[in-house]
C-alpha positions in Angstrom: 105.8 88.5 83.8 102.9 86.7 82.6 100.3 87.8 84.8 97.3 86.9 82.3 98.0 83.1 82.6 96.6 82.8 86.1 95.1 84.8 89.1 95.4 82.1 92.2 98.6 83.6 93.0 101.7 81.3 93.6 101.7 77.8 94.4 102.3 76.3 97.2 105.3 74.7 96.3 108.3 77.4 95.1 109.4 80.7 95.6 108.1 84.0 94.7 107.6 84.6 91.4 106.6 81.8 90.4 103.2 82.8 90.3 101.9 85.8 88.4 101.3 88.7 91.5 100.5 91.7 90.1 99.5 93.4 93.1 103.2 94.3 95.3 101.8 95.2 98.9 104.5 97.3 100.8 104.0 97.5 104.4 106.7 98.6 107.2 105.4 95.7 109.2 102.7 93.2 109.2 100.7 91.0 111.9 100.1 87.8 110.5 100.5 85.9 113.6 102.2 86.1 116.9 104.7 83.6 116.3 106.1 85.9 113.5 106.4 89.0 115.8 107.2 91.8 113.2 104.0 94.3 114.0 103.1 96.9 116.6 100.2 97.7 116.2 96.7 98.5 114.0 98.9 99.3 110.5 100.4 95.8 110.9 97.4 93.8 112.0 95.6 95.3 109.3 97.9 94.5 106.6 98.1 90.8 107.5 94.3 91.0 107.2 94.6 92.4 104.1 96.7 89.8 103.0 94.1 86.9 104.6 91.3 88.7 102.6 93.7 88.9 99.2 94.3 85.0 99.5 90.4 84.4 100.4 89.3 86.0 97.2 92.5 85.3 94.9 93.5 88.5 94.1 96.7 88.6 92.8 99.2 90.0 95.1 102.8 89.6 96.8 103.6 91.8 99.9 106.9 93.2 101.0 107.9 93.7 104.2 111.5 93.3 107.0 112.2 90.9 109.0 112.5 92.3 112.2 115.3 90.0 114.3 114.4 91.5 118.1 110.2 92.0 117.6 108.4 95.0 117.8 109.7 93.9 121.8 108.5 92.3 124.7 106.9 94.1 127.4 107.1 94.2 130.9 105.5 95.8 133.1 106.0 96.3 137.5 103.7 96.4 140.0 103.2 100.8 139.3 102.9 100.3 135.7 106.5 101.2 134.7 107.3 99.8 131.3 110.7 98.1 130.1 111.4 96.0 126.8 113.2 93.3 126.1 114.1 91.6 122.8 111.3 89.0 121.6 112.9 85.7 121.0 112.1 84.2 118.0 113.8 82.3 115.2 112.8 83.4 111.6 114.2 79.8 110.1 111.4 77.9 112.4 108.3 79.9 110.8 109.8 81.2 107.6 111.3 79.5 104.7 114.6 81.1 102.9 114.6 82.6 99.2 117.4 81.7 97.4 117.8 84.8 95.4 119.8 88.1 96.9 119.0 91.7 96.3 121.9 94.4 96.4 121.3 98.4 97.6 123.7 100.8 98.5 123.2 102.8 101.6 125.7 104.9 102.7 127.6 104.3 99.6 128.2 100.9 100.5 126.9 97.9 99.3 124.2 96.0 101.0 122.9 92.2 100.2 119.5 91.8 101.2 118.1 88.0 101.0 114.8 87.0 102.3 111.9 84.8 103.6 109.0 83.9 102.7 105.5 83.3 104.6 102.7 81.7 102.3 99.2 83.0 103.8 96.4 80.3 102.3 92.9 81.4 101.7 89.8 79.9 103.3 89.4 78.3 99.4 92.6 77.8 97.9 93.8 81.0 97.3 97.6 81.8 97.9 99.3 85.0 99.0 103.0 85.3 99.6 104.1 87.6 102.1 108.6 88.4 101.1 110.4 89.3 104.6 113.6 91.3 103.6 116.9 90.7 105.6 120.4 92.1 105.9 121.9 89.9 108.3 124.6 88.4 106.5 128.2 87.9 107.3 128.9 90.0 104.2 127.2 93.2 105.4 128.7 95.8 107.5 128.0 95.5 111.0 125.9 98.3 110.9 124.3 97.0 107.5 123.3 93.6 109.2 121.4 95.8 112.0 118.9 97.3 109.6 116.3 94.6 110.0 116.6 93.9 113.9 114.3 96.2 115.5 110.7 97.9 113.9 110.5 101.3 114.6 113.8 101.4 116.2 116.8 103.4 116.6 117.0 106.7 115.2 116.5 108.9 111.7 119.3 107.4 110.2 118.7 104.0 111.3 114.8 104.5 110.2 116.2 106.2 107.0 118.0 103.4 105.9 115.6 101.3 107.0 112.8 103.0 104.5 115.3 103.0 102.2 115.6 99.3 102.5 112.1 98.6 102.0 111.4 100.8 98.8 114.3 100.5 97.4 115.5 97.0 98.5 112.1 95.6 97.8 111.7 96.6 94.3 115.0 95.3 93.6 114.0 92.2 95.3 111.0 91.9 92.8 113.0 92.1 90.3 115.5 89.6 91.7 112.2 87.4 91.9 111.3 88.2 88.2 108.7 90.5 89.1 108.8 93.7 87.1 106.8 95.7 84.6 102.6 94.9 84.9 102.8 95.7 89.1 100.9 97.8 90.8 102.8 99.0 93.8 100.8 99.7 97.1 102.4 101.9 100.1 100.5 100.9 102.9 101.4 104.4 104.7 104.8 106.5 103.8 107.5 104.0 105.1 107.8 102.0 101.7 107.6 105.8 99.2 111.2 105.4 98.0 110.1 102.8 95.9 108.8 105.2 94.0 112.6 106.6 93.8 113.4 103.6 92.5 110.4 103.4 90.1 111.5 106.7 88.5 115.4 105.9 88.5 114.5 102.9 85.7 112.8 105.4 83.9 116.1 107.5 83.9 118.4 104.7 82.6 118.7 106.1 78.9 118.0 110.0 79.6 120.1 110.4 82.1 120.0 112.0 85.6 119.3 115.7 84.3 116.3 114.5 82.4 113.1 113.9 84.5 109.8 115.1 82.3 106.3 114.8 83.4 106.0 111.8 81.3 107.9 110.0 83.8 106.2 111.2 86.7 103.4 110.2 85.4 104.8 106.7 84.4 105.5 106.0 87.9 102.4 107.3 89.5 100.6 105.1 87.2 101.9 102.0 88.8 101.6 103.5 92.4 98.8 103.6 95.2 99.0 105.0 98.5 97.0 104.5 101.6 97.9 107.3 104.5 97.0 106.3 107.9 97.9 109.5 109.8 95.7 112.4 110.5 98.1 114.1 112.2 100.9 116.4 110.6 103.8 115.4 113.1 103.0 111.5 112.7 104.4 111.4 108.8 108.1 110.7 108.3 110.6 113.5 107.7 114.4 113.2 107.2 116.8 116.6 107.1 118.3 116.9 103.6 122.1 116.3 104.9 120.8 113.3 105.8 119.2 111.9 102.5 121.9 112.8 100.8 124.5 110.9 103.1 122.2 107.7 103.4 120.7 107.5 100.0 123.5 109.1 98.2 124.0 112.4 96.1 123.3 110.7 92.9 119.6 109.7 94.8 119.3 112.7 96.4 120.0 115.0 93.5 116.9 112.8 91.4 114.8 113.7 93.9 115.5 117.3 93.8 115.0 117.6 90.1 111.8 115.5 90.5 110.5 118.0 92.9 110.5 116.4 96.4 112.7 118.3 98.1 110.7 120.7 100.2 111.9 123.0 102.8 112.0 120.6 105.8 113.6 118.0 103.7 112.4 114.9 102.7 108.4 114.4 103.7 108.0 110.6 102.8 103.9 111.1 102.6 104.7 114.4 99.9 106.7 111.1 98.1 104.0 108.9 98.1 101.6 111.2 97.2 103.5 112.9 94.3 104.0 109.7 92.6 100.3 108.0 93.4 97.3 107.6 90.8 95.2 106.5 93.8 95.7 108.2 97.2 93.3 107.1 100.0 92.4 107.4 103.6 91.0 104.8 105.8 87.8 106.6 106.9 85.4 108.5 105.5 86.1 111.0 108.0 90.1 110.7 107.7 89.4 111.3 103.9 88.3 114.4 104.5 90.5 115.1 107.3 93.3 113.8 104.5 91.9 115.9 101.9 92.1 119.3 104.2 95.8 118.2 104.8 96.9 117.9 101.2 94.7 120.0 98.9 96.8 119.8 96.0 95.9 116.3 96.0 92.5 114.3 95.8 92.2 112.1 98.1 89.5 109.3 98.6 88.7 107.5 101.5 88.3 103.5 102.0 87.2 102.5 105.1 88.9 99.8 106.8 87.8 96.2 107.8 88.9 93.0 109.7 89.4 89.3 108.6 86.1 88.1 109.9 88.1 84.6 110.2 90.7 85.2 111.9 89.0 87.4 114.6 85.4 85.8 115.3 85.4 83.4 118.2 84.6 79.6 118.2 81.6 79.8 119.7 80.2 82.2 117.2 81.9 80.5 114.5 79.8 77.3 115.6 76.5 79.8 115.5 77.1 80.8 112.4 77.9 77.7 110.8 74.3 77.0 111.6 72.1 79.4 110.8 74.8 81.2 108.3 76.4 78.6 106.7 78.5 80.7 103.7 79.2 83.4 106.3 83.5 82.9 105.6 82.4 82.9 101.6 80.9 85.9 101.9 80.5 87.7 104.9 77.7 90.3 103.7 75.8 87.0 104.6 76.7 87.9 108.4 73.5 90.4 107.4 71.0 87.0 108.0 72.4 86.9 112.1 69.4 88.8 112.4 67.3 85.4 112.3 69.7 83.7 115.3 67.6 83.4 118.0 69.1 86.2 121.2 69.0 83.4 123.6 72.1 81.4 121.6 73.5 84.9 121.2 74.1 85.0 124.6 74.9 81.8 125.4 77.5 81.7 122.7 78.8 85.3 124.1 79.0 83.8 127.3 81.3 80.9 126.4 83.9 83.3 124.6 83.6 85.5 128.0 84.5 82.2 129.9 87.5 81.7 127.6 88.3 85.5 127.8 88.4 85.5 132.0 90.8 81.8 132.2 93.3 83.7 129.9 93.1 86.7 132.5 93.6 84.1 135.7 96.1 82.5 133.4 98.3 85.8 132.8 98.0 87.7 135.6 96.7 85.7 138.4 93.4 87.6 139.1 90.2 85.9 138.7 87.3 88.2 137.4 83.5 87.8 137.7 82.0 86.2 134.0 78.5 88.0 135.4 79.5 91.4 135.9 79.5 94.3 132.9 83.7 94.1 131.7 84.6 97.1 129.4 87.8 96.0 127.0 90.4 99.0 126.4 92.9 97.1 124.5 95.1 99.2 121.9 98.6 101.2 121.4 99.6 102.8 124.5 99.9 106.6 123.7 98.2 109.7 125.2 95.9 110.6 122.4 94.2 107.2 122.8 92.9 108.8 126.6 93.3 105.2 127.9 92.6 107.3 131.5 89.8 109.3 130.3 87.0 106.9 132.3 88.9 107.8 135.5 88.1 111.5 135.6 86.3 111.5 138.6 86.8 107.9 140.1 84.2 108.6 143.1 81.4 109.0 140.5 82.2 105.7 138.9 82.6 103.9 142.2 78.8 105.4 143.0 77.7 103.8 139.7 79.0 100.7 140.5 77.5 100.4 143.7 74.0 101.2 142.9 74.0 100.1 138.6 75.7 97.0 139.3 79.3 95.2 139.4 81.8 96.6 136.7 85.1 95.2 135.6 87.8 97.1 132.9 90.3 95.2 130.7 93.0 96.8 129.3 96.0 95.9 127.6 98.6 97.7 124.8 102.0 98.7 124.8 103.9 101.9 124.6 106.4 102.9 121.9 110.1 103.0 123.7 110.6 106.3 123.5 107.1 107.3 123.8 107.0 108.8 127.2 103.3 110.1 127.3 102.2 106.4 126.2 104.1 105.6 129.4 102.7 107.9 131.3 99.3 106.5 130.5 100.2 103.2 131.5 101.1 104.0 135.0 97.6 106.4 135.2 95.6 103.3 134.7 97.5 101.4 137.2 97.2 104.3 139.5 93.5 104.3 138.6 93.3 100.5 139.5 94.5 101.3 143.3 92.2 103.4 144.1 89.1 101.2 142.1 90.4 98.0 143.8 87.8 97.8 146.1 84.6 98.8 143.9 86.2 98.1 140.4 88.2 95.4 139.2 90.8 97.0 136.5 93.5 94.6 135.1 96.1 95.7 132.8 97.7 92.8 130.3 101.1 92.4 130.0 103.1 92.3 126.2 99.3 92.8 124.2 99.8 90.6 120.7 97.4 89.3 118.6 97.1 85.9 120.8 95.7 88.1 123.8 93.6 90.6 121.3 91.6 87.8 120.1 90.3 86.8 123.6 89.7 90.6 124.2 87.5 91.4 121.1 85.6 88.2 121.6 85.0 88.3 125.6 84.7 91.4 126.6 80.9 92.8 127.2 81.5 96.5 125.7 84.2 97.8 123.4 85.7 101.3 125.3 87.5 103.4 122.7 88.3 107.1 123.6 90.4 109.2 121.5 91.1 112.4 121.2 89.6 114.1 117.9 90.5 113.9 115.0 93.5 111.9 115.6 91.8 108.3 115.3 92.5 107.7 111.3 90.2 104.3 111.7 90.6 102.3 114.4 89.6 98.7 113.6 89.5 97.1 117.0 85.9 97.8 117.4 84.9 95.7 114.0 86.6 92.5 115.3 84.3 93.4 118.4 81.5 93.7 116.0 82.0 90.0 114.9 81.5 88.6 118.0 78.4 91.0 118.9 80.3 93.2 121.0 78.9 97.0 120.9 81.0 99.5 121.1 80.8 102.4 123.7 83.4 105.3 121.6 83.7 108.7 120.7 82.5 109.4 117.2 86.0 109.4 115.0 87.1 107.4 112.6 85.5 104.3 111.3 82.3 104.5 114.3 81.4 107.4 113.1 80.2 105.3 110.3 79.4 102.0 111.6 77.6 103.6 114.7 73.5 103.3 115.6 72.6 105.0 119.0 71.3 102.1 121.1 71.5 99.8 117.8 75.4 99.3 117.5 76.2 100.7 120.3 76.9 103.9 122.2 78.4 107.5 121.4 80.5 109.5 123.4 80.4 113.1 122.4 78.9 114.2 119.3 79.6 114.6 115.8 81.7 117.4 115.9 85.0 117.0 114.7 87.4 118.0 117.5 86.9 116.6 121.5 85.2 118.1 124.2 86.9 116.7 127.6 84.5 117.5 129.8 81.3 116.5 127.8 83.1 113.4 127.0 83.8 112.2 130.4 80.0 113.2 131.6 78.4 111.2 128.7 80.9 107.9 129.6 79.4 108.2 133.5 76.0 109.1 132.5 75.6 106.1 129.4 77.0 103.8 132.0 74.7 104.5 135.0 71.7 105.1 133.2 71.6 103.2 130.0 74.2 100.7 129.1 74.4 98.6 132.9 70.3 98.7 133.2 70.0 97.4 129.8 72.7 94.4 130.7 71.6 93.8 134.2 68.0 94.6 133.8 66.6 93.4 130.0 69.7 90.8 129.2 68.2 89.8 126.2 67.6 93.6 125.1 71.2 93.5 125.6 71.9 90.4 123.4 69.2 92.1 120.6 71.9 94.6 120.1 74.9 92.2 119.5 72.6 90.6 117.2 72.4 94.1 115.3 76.7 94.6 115.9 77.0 91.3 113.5 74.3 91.5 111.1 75.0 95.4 110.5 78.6 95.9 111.1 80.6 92.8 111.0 78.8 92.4 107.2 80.1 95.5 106.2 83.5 96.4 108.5 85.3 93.1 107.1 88.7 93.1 104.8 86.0 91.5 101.8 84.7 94.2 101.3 87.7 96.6 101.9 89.7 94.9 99.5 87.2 94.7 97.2 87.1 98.3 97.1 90.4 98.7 96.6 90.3 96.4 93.5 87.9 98.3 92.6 88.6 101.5 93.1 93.0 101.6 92.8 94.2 98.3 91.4 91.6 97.7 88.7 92.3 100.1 85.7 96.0 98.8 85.7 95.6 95.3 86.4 93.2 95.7 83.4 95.8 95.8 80.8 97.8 93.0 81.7 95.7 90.1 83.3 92.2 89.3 83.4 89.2 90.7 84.7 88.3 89.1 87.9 85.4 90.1 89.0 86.0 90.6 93.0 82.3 92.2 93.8 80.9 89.3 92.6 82.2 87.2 95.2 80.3 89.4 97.4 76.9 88.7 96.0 74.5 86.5 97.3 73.9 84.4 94.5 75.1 81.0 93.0 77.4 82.1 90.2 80.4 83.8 92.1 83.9 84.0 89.6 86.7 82.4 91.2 85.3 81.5 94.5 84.2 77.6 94.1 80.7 77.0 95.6 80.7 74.9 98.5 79.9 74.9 102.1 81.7 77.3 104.3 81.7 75.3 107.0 83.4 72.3 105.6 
């Protein structure tokens, strides 16, 4: 592979490979868009703005993913909250063009074809990033076998087993299929994808045999390899019983893995994998680095903090602001510094339009029609206990009183629950529960089947950004930064990424303090008593006091919270030293810097 010839990535004409990637992205599932339905969540929606920020800045990249037949899945909800799922219909061959070339991997001892798709993400300038969508549905697989890519996060350990297996293993082979081999730099976005790693090691093997692992191996392979956990909690990383590997993978497999030290005592822990075999391990905070470093002290962890495609998730009307007063803010969105010149009144008035558009989608979806002047708090994220989604219903008379007397108050909310995920369920019918008793003081609507459609009406319209986990178990959190685009504050406990991007009474508001594990009942005091006595005066009472601090959410946190400057980072700080060696230099900060001469960004107008 050729990789020093060009950096733009592939054309847009071909297939993978034809370019000269050097970067291979591994991610479980990705949210590019909602018509291609194969996320659930943050990881997913942050890897397709990964991707959207690779492309911008033509870093040179190819990410590997399944193609999930049935969705994530739809979601339905009753009149009590009680979630059921249904298949999402959608046809791959519509939004996604076919790769001629087949992979083969055994699971089970049998033979597997994989073939695939392809989705071309385009950068604002020209770049080009491919995104490779693997898929066993062929009339050659087992029936079983063709299963494997119809449902993410489905079915159970053997099913997800195989499933991992298909993505490390499968998408190597894949790459290689593709003629992509050698000069890449393999990135497992969270532990899913770590058997490529398995792979990795086994070409190393093909002349020593299976008996013959040395460090110089191990250290082959972890020089190709970067790993990004997401996870600060123990029981959230992947685990599989031994019996198991051995039947799925095979003994052959299983028995490399043994002698390359990865079997541990509960079996197979796909994060150990990953970690073993990484150069360049990273959390997503600064906070979950540290949390991340306490969890694996054998093994030095750093921290990147995550960002959002400031494209994709800032609103029209703000986009039409800052084409005026900002006009390279999609070149570089450090420029987003300079919103402090935009005068507060067409702050406002530019809020208020995306608020408009925010409250016809709620009339649209659920037939209730909510008040564009009165304070609406957005809680929009997975559905699952230690998110709290309840928490602001502790004592419902007290919040009743404050609306009363502090003004009207509306709540958003929106997210699904995992299938199985019983508490997340749980949570859901709370907040409905909540909503009954509320309906006469405070307007609460929850959003059916939350995709990225209905989360970029939510980050843009809502007045405050709610966000109440329980500590430590928020990694990141990126919700808040697409918020932060539009001018929306935040109103969060202090974990993950806010406790970085977060200015009492500048950003936004704290809930709790900086201590790293949750106090419930201090919590739920300081939601009722910044909401009574601070955040509702300031937006009923001093307006453009209010709109002063979503001037100061853009210029100080969407300039820094932004996929830019996470990815440039991560070239940087993991991909650079490899990518050295095999293509050229390209000099990613310096598309960052305010000045005329940026390397392989053209200079135009942004707003063309």
């Amino acid at each position: 592979m050729n990789v020093a010839a060009r950096i733009d990535g592939i054309p847009r004409s071909g297939e993978p490979g034809e370019g000269n990637e050097a970067i291979a992205y591994f991610s479980m599932e990705i949210g590019i868009k909602a018509a291609i339905p194969t996320y659930s969540g943050g990881l997913g929606v942050l890897a397709g703005d990964t991707v959207r920020a690779a492309a911008d800045l033509n870093i040179p990249m190819i990410v590997v993913t399944l193609l999930y037949r049935n969705g994530y899945f739809q979601q339905h909800l009753d009149r009590d909250g009680n979630q059921t799922e249904s298949p999402v219909r959608w046809q791959p061959e519509e939004v996604l063009r076919p790769v001629s070339r087949r992979a083969k991997i055994e699971i089970e001892g049998r033979e597997v074809v994989v073939r695939a798709w392809r989705h071309t993400v385009e950068g604002i300038f020209g770049g080009h990033v491919n995104v490779v969508f693997l898929d066993t549905d062929l009339e050659e697989n087992d029936p079983w076998d063709r299963a494997l890519t119809d449902d993410l996060y489905g079915g159970d350990s053997r099913y997800r087993l195989a499933q991992e297996a298909l993505l490390g293993i499968g998408g190597v082979e894949m790459l290689h299929e593709l003629g992509l081999d050698g000069n890449l730099i393999y990135h497992m976005n969270e532990g899913h994808s770590a058997l490529l790693t398995l792979r990795l090691l086994e070409r190393r093997m093909v002349e020593k045999g299976p008996e013959k692992i040395h460090e110089e191996d191990t250290e082959a392979v972890r020089s190709q390899c970067v790993f990004t956990t997401h996870t600060p909690v123990p029981a959230g990383h992947d685990k599989f019983p031994w019996d198991l590997v051995t039947r799925v993978l095979g003994p052959r497999r299983a028995r490399t893995l043994e002698l390359a030290g990865c079997r541990q005592e509960t079996g197979l822990n796909m994060t150990y994998l990953a970690l073993r075999f990484s150069r360049h391990i990273n959390g997503v905070a600064i906070r979950h680095g540290e949390i991340s470093s306490d969890m694996f002290p054998d093994y030095p962890v750093d921290s990147i903090t995550n960002g959002a495609d400031v494209d994709m998730w800032t609103a029209e009307p703000f986009r039409r602001l800052f084409c005026e007063h900002i006009p390279e803010w999609r070149h570089d969105n450090q420029y987003l510094r300079y919103a402090l010149g935009i005068p507060l009144e067409q702050i406002a008035e530019a809020h208020r339009e995306a608020k408009q558009a925010l409250l016809d989608e709620v009339k649209r979806r659920s037939g209730v029609a909510l008040d564009i002047d009165a304070l609406t708090l957005g809680f929009a994220r997975r559905a699952t206990e230690y998110k709290r989604a309840d928490l602001i219903f502790s004592d419902i008379e007290r919040l009743k009183r404050i609306a009363r007397k502090a003004g009207p108050l509306q709540i958003l909310y929106a997210g699904k629950a995992h299938p199985r995920d019983e508490g997340g369920k749980r949570m859901i019918r709370e907040v409905f529960n909540a909503a009954r008793e509320l309906s006469d003081d405070v307007p609460v609507v929850y959003l059916e089947d939350y995709d990225i459609d209905l989360a970029r009406y939510l980050v843009s319209g809502v007045d405050v950004w709610l966000n109440t986990p329980l500590k430590p178990h928020e990694a990141s959190g990126t919700s808040g930064m697409k918020c932060a685009f539009n001018g929306i504050p935040s109103f969060s406990v202090l974990d993950g990424w806010w406790v970085e991007g977060h200015i009492e009474g500048i950003t936004g508001w704290c809930i709790g303090d900086r201590d790293t594990s949750s106090e419930t009942e201090q919590e739920q005091a300081d939601i009722y008593d910044a909401l009574q006595h601070t955040i509702m005066p300031l937006y009923y009472e001093h307006p453009l006091e209010f709109a002063r601090i979503m001037r100061y959410c853009i210029a100080f946190n969407g300039s820094f919270f932004n996929t830019q400057r996470m990815v440039t980072q991560y070239w940087k700080s993991a991909y650079h030293e490899v990518i050295a060696d095999t293509a050229p230099v390209i000099d990613v900060a310096g598309a960052a810097q305010p000045t005329a001469d940026r390397p392989r960004l053209p200079k135009r107008d942004a707003c063309d």
